[in-house]
Legacy VTK file of the C-alpha trace (Angstrom):
# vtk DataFile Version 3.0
C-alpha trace
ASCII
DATASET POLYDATA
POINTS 274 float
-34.105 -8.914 -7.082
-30.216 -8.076 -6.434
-28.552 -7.268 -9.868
-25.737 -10.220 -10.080
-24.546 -9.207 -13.325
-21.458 -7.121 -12.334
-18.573 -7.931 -10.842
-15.964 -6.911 -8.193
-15.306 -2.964 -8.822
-18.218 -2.212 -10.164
-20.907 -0.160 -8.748
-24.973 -0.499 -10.079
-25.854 1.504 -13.109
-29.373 2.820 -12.619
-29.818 2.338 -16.134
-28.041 -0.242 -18.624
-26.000 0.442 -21.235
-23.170 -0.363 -22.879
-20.099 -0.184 -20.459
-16.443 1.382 -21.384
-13.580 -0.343 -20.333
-10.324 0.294 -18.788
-6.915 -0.693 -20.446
-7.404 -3.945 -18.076
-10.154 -4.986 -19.689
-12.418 -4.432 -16.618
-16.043 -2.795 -17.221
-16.558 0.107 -15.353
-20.140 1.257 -15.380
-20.799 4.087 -17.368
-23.033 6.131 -14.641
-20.018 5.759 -12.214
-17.768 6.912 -14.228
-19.467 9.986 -15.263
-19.816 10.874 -11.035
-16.652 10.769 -10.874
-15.604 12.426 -13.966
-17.623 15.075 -12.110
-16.132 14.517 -9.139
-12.218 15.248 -10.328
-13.519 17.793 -12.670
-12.901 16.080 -16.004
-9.191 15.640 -15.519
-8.749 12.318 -13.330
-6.730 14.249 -10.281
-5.889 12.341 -7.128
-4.225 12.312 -3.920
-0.713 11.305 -3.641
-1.131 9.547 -0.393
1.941 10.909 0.991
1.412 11.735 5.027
0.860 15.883 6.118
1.734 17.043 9.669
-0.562 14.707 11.509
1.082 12.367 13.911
-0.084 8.903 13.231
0.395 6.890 16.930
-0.339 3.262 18.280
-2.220 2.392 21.322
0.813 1.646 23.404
3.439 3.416 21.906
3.841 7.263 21.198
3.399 7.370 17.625
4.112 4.856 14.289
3.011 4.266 10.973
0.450 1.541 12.176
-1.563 0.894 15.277
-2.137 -2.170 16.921
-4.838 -3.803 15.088
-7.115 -7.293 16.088
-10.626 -8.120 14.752
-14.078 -7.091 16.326
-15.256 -8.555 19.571
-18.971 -6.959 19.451
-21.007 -4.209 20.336
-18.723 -2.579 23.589
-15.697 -4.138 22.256
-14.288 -0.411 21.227
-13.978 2.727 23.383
-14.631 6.051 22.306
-11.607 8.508 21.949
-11.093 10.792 24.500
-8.826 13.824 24.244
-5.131 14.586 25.804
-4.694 17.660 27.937
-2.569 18.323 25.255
-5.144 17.976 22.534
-3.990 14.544 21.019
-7.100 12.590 19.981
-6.061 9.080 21.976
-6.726 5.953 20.055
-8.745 3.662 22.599
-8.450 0.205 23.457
-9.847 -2.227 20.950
-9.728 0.279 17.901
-7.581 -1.161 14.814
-5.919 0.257 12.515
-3.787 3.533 11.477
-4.579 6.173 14.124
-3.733 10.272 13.877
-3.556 11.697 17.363
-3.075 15.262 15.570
-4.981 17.179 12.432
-3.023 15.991 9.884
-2.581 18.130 6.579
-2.990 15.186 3.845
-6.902 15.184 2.355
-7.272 11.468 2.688
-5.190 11.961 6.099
-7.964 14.116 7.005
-10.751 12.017 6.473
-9.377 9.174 8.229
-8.482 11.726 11.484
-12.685 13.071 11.035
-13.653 9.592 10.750
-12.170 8.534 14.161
-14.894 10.811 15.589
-17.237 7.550 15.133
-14.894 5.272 16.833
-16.680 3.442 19.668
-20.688 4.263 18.026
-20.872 1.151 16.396
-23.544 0.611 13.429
-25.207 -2.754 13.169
-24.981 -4.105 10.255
-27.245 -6.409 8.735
-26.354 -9.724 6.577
-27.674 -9.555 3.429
-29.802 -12.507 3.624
-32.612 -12.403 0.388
-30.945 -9.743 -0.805
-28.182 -11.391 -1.612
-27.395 -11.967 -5.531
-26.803 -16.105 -4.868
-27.632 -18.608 -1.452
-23.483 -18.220 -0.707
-23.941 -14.557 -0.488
-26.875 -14.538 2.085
-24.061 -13.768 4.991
-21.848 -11.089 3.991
-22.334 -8.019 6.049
-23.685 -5.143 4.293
-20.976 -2.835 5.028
-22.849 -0.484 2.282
-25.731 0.191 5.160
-27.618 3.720 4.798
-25.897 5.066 8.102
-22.392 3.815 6.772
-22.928 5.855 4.016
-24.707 8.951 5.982
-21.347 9.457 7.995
-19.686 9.427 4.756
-21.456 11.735 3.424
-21.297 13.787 6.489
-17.424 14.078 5.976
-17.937 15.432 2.659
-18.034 12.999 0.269
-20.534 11.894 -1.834
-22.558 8.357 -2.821
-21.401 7.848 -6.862
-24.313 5.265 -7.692
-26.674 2.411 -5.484
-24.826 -0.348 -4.004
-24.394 -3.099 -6.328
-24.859 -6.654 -4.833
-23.689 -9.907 -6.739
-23.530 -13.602 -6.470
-20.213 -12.938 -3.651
-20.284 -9.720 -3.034
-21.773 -6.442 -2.057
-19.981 -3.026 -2.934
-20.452 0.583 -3.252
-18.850 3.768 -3.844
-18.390 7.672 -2.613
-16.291 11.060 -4.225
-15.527 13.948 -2.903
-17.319 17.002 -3.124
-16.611 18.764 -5.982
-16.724 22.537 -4.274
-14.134 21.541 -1.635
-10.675 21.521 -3.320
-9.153 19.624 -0.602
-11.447 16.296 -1.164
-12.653 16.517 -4.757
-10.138 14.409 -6.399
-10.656 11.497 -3.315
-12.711 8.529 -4.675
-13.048 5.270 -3.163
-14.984 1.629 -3.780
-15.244 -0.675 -0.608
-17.735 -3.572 0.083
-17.769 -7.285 1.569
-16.706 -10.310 -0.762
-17.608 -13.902 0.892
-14.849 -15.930 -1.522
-11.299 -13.146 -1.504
-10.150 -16.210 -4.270
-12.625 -14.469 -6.342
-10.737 -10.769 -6.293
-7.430 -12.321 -6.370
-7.574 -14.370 -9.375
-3.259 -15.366 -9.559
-2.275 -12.606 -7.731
-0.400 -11.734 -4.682
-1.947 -11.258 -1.408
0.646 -9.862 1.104
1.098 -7.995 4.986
0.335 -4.827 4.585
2.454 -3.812 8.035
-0.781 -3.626 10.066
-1.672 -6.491 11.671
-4.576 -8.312 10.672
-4.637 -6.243 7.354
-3.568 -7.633 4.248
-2.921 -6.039 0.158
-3.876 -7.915 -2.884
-0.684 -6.004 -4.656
-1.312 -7.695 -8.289
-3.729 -9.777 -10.090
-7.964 -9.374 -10.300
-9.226 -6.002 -8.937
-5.212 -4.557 -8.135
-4.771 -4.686 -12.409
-7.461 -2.589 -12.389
-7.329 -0.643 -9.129
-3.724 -0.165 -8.105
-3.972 -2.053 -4.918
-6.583 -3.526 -2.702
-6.758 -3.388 1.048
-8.541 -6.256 2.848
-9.627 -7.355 6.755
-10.963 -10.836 7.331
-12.994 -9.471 9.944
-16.073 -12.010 9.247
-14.683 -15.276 8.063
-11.695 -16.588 6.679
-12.481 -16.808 2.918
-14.154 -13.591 2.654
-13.278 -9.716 3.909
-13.956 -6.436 4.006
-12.307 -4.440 0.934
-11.560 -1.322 -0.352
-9.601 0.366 -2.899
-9.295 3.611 -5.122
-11.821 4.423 -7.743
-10.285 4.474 -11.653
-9.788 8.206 -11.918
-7.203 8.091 -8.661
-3.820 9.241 -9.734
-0.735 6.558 -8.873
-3.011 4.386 -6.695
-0.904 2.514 -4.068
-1.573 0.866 -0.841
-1.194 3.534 1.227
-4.221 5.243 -0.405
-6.072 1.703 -0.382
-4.836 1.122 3.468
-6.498 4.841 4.233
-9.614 4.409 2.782
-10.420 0.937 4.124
-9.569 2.619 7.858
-11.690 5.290 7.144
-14.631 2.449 6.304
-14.047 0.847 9.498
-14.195 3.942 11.411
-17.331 4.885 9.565
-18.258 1.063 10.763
-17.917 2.044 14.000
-14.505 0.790 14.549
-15.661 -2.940 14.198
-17.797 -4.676 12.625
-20.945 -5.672 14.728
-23.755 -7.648 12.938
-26.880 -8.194 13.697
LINES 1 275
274 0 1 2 3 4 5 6 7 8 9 10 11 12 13 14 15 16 17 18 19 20 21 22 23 24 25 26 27 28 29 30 31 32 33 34 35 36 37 38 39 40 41 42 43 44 45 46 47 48 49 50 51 52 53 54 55 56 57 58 59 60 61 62 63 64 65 66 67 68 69 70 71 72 73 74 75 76 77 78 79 80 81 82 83 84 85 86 87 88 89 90 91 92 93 94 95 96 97 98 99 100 101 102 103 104 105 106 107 108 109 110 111 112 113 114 115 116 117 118 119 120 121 122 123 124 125 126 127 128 129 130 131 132 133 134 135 136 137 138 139 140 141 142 143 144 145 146 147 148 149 150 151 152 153 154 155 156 157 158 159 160 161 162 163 164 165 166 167 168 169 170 171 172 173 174 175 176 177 178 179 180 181 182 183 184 185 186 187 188 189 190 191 192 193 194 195 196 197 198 199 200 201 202 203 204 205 206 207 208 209 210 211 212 213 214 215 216 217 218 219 220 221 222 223 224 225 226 227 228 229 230 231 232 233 234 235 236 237 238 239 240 241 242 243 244 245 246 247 248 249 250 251 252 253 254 255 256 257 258 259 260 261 262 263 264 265 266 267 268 269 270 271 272 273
């Protein structure tokens, strides 16, 4: 049976025990926070966000800070990239989201720019169904799927724990690798959450600047978490989320924005269930 004992930001423990908490008062699981002590090499380092040398362009227009962005229409709904005699990486039609035609120098710049390389290779994702922690959980896509996490890992990060399901949500986590200098201080949590009333407690949900995307700036996980970035891409009450782990220096939404893209990507560049 699904462990529905956690909540929002928190990843599985393999084992119980008692959990630390952060100066929010949110419990973050001891064996996560261990990984990723591991992961940053005992001094919490992290990314600034700030953009390196990679030119970040929209569908239509040259280049921008955001791309066009709409929800999924199915399996075939995204193209795959194709490349510019030039060597520009060309965001295709249907793709949403930030967009780097060019290697850009940033870490978590970089991972978004590999991660396009799965744009248009869809993964089918699966509803939770019985494995869902409560009956109002049974539809949320499990965005945590195996080959989700595969490509992932294939960019160089690595799981931090098993995917931790609850009565409204479904969650998991990755680090970088600790041997690659560029990545090791990148750690991220995203997942699906059927109610987003439940994340958001009082706080502020605003436009993030990309259509269709949204930031939960204050309030529930962003006291804990900096900022969380958000796509409604199932239903209207619930979304896809994701958001820096609790060893990221001066989270913001840019970082938040960049990770969720680079789950989307991973995704397939929408989100097809079956």
């Amino acid at each position: 049976m699904a462990s529905t004992g956690t909540e929002p930001g928190r990843v599985r423990q393999a084992h119980r025990s008692r959990a630390g908490r952060g100066a929010t008062g949110v419990p973050l699981v001891p064996v996560l926070v261990a990984l990723l002590i591991t992961a940053v090499g005992c001094a919490g380092g992290g990314t600034t966000g700030a953009a390196g040398g990679g030119e970040v362009a929209s569908p239509a227009a040259g280049s921008s800070s955001a791309a066009e962005v709409g929800t999924s229409g199915g399996p075939g709904a995204v193209g795959r990239p194709e490349v510019s005699d030039d060597g520009r990486m060309l965001q295709p039609a249907g793709h949403s989201g930030l967009w780097f035609e060019t290697e850009p120098e940033d870490p978590l710049d970089h991972l978004v720019w590999e991660s396009q390389r799965y744009v248009g290779s869809p993964v089918p994702v699966r509803q939770l169904g019985e494995d869902a922690g409560s009956p109002e959980g049974a539809h949320l896509p499990d965005v945590c799927a195996p080959e989700v996490v595969q490509r992932m890992v294939d960019l160089g990060l690595r799981q931090a724990a098993s995917k931790d399901i609850g009565p409204e949500y479904v969650q998991c986590a990755v680090f970088g690798d600790e041997n690659r200098k560029d990545i090791r201080e990148i750690e991220y949590i995203w997942g699906s959450t059927s109610v987003v009333e439940t994340i958001r407690r009082d706080g502020d949900i605003v436009d993030s600047g990309i259509q269709g995307r949204e930031n939960l700036i204050n309030g529930g996980l962003a006291d804990g978490f900096g900022c969380v970035s958000l796509e409604r891409l199932f239903s209207e009450e619930g979304a896809v989320i994701a958001h820096p782990g609790p060893f990221m220096k001066t989270p913001n939404c840019d970082l938040s924005n960049r990770m969720l893209q680079i789950v989307l990507n991973c995704l397939g560049g929408e989100l097809v269930q079956v």
